[in-house]
N, C-alpha and C positions, 0 to 999 in steps of 0.2 A: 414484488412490491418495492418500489423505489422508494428514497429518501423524502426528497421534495414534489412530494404527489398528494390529492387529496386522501385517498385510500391509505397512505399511512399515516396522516394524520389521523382519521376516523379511527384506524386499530390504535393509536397511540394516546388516543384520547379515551380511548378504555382501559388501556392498559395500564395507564400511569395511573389512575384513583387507584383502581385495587391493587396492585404493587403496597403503591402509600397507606393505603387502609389497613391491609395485612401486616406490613410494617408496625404501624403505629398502634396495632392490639398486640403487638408482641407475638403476631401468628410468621413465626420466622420460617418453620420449614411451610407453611401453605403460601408465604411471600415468594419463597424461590421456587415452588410448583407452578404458582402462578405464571411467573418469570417465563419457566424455562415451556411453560406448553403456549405460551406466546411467542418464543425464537422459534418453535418447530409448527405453528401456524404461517407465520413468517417465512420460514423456512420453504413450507410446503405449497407456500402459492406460485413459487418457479418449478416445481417435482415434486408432487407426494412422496415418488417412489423413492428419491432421492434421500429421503430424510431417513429411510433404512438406512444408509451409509454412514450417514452423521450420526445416530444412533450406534452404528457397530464403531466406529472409532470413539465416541466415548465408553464404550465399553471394554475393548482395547487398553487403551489405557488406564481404565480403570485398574482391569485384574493385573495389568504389568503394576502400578504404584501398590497394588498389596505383595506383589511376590517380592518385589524391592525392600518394601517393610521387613517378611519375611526372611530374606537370604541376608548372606554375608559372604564377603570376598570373592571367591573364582565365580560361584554361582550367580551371585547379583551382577555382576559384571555383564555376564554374560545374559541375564536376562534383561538390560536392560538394552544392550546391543540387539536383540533378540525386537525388544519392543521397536526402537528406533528403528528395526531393518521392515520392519509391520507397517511400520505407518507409511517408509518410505516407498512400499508394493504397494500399499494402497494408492496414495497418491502417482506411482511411475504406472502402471496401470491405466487408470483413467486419464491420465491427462499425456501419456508418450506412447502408446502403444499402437495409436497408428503411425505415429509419426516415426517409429523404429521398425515399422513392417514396409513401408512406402522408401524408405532411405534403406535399408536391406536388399528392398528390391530392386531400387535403380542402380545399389552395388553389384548385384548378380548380373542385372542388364550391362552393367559398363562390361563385364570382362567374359559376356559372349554366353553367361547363362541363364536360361528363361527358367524360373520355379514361380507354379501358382502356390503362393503364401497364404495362410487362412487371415483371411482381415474381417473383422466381429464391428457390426456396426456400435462404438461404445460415446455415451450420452459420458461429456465433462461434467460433473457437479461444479455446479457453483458453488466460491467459495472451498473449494477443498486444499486449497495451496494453503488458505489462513491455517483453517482448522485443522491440520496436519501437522504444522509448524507449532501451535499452540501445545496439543497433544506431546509432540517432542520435548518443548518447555517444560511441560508436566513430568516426563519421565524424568529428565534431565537436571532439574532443578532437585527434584528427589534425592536422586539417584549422587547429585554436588554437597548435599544439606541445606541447600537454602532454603528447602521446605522440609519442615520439622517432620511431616510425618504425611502418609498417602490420607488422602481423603475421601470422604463416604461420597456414596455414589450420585449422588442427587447435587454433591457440590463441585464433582467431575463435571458432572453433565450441562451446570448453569456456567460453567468455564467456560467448556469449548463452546455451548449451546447459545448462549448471550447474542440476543439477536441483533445490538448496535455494533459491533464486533464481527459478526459471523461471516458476510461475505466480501468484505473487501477492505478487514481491517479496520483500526491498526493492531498489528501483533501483539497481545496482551501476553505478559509473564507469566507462568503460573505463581511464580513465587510474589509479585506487587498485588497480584488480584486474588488468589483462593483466602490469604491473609483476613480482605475485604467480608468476607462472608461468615464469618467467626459470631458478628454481635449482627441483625438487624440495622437496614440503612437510619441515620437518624437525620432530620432536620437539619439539624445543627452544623453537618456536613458537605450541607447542598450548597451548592455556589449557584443559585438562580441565577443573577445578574449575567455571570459570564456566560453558564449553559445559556441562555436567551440567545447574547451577542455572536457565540460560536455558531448557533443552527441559524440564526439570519445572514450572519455575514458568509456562512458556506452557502445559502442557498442564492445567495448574490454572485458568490464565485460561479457556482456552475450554471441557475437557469439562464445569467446575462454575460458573462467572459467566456466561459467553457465552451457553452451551446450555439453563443454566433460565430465565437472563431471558427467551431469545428463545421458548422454548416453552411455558415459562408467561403470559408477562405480554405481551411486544411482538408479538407474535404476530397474536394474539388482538385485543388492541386495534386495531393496524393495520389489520388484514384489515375490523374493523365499525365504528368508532368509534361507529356511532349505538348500538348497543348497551349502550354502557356509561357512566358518570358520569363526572363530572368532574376526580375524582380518581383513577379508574385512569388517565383519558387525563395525566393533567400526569404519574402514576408511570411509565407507557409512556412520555413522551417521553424521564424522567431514563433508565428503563430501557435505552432505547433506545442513550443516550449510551453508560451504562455497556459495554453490549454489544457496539456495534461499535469502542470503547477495548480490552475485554479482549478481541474475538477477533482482529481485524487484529493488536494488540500481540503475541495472543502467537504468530501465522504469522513476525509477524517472528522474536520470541524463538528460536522453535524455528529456523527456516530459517540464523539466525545461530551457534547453538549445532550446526546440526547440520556447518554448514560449518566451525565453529572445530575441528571433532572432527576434520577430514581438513584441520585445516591452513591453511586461509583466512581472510579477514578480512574480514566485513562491515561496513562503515558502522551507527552506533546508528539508529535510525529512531523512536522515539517516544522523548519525554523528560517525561512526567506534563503533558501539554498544559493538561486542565484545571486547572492552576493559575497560568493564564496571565493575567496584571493587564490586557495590549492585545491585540486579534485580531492584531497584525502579530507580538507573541510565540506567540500561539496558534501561527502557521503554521511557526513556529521550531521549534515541539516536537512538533505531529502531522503524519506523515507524512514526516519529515523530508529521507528520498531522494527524494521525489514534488515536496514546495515548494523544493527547493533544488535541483533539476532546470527544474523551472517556472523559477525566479528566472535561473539562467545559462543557460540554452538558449530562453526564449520570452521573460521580463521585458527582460533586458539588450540583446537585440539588438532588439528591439520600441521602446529606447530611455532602460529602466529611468528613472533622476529626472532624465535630463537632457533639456535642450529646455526645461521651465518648470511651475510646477506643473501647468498643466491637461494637459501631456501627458504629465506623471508619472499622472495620476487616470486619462488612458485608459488608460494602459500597465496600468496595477495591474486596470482592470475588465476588457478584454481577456481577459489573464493568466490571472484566477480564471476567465471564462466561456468559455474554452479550454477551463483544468484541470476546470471542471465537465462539459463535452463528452465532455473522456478517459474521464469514467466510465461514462461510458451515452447511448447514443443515446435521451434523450428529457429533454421541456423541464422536466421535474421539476427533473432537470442543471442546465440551463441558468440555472432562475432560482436553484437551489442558490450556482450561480456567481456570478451577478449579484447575489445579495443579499451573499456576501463580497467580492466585490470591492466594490462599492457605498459597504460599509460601512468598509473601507479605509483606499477614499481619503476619506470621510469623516474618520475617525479621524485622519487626516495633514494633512487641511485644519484640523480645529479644533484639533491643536496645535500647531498652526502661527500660530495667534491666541491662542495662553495664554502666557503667562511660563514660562520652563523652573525646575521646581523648585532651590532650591537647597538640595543634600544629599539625605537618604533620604526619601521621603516618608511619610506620615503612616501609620501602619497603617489605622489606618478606610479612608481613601485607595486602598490596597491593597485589603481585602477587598471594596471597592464595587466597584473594577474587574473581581477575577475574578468577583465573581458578573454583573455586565453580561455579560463577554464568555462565562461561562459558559452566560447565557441566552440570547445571540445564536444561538450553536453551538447550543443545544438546538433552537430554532426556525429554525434552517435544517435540522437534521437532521430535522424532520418534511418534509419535501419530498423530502429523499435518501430518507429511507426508505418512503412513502408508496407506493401502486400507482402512481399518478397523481395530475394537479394536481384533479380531483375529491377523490378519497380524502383528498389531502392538506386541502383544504377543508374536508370533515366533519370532518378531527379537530382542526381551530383553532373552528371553529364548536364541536366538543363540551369542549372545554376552558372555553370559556364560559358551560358550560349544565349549571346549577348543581339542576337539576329530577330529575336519576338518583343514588340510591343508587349507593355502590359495590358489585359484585358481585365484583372481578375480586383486586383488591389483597389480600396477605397480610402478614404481619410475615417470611417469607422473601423475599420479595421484595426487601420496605424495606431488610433486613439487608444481601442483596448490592447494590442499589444504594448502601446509606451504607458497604462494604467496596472498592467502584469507587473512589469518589471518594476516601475514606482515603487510598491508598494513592497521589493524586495528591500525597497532602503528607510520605512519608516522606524522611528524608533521602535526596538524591541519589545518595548510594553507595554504599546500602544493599546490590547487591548483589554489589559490589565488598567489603564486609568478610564477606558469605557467602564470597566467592569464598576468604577470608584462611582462615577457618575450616577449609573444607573440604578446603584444602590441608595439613590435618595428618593425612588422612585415605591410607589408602592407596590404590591404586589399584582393587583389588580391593573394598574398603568401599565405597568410592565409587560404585563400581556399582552391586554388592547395593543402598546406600540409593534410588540414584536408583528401580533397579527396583520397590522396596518402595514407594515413594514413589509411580510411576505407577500398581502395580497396584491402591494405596489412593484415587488419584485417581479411575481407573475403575470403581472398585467403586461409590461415590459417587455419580457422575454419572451421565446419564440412559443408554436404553439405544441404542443405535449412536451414530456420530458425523459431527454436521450438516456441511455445505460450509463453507468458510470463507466469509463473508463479499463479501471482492473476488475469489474464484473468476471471479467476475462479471463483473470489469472488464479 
């Protein structure tokens, strides 16, 4: 079940009365039953069988946050190591384990040895990178004191289970969200105006920026580079940016918006990243639940900048070629990884030999930086996006090869990718004065607009609608 489909409207247009209904009798544990056997309907229309899994990992961490309650010192220590080593077999399992039996084997092949290796045909969950990571949260956050005390099982299960949430983010805290479930969502809490503006203006991002770049332009070029010139490959790579900016941004948009509608509160998770002067701001503004998960749960206990710079530098390449890993079992990832981390701790070595400015710096100054780290980002995203490190080859090899007409490139194209990047430079809160706007609207308006608003969005955009993006990861 996709975001902007009419099938999840229909389940969300059931869902949302009785949520609010149960809420507003004070029926708090049949409001979170309700909830949670709506994420694993949701759940279960990609794999029934799947939702065994998602069930045993809130289970998991359920009884690890009681033994945690329970222990003290050597023991808790080590059951929570115990727990975090659980989630992380779960997850290396399903999503690396062919990928460590096939790279095994071509190891054996390189140096003259043939072994037939057992390879088990294994189904990825979707969704299992979120919900793993979240689960971690949970022990973690315990296990820190941020979260006062383990929780009952039914407010484990509406954590990880949370079907806006579930499979492509953003990484919810345990400690910002379990908080949330203490008293009944009220009213008075709902930020309608903006939840509206967020699920419309995401569903603009992906069914009309996302879905023509990716089917018109990236697509196309990815899949052959040798086919085409030099100038659709450099417009495919902008493309590219734009694309996986508007469609991840707007899962979030929506998944936040849809959650603000029943009451919750999700963390912001992109912040106009490409307008980011250093890569170390870059990681500030894209992904923002994903790098600031990395930073406290893998950066800081890895060591984060203490110890000396050089093992701040591994700490940081590490870090990213982990975070490259979490995406995808293959070395595309990896050197995805390796080239931001790399670059980093570059970036904190050299200035770390320059004078620190004194006052604002120079505008030129500024725009040289974002365009560098804008073009960093572009050229590592040819390797995330690429089939493989072949494919990715061909299309740096064709960026350079100046000998092809363009066949591929249009002036709509140009238009959404020069409406991508725009929009990385409006003001900040911008849609925080929609939000002002719309609240003189009534409730009733409100609606009708948003509705008139999607079905104008739909009409537009192409026909069905593509996976998101990190579906994948």
């Amino acid at each position: 079940m996709i975001f902007p489909t009419l099938n999840f409207l229909l389940f969300y247009l059931v869902v949302w009365p009785v949520a609010w209904g149960l809420a507003l009798l004070r029926q708090h544990t049949l409001h979170k039953l309700a909830i949670i056997a709506a994420s694993y309907f949701f759940y279960c229309v990609w794999n029934w069988k799947l939702a065994f899994l998602l069930f045993a990992s809130v289970v998991l961490n359920f009884a690890a946050g009681r033994l945690i309650d329970a222990t003290r010192g050597g023991t808790r220590l080590w059951t929570v190591r115990l727990a975090v080593a659980a989630n992380l077999s779960l997850l290396g399992f399903f999503k690396y384990y062919g990928w460590f039996v096939d790279s095994l084997g071509e190891l054996l092949r390189s140096v003259g040895m043939t072994r037939e290796l057992p390879m088990l045909e294994v189904v990825l969950p979707i969704g299992i990178s979120f919900f793993t990571f979240q689960g971690i949260s949970y022990i973690v956050d315990l296990h820190r004191g941020d979260l006062d005390r383990s929780r009952k099982l039914i407010d484990v299960m509406f954590f990880i289970s949370f079907f806006p949430h579930l499979v492509a983010g953003p990484i919810v805290r345990a400690a910002s969200f379990l908080p949330q479930l203490e008293t009944p969502p009220s009213p008075n809490r709902v930020f309608v105006g903006l939840g509206m503006i967020l699920i419309v203006w995401g569903v603009f991002k992906k069914a009309i920026v996302a879905n023509y770049l990716a089917v018109q332009l990236v697509d196309k070029a990815f899949f052959d580079p040798t086919a085409f010139g030099a100038l659709d490959l450099w417009f495919a790579v902008y493309g590219y940016a734009v694309q996986i900016y508007c469609d991840f941004s707007a899962y979030s948009d929506i998944a936040i918006g849809v959650a603000a509608l029943l009451g919750y509160r999700f963390q912001r998770n992109f912040d106009q990243p490409y307008r980011a002067e250093r890569l170390r701001e870059f990681w500030r503004r894209w992904h923002m639940s994903l790098s600031s998960w990395l930073r406290d749960y893998l950066y800081i206990p890895l060591g984060g900048n203490r110890g000396g710079e050089l093992r701040t530098y591994r700490n940081l390449l590490l870090t990213m070629v982990l975070g490259g890993i979490w995406h995808g079992a293959a070395w595309k990832f990896v050197v995805w990884g390796a080239l931001h981390g790399g670059v980093l701790a570059a970036e904190r070595w050299i200035e770390s030999l320059l004078p620190k400015p004194a006052g604002v710096e120079p505008f030129w100054r500024r725009v040289v930086g974002v365009l560098l780290v804008f073009h960093f980002v572009c050229f590592c995203w040819i390797f995330f996006r690429a089939e493989d490190m072949t494919r990715a080859g061909e299309m740096l090899a064709g960026l350079l090869d100046g000998s092809k007409h363009s066949t591929l490139l249009t002036r709509f194209h140009v238009a959404l990718i020069a409406f991508g990047l725009a929009i990385q430079f409006t003001p900040s809160d911008t849609l925080q004065r929609a939000d002002r706007l719309v609240r003189r609207l009534s409730p009733w308006s409100l609606g009708a607009l948003a509705g008139l608003a999607i079905l104008l969005i739909e009409a537009i955009g192409g026909d069905g609608a593509a996976p998101f993006i990190y579906f994948q990861f």
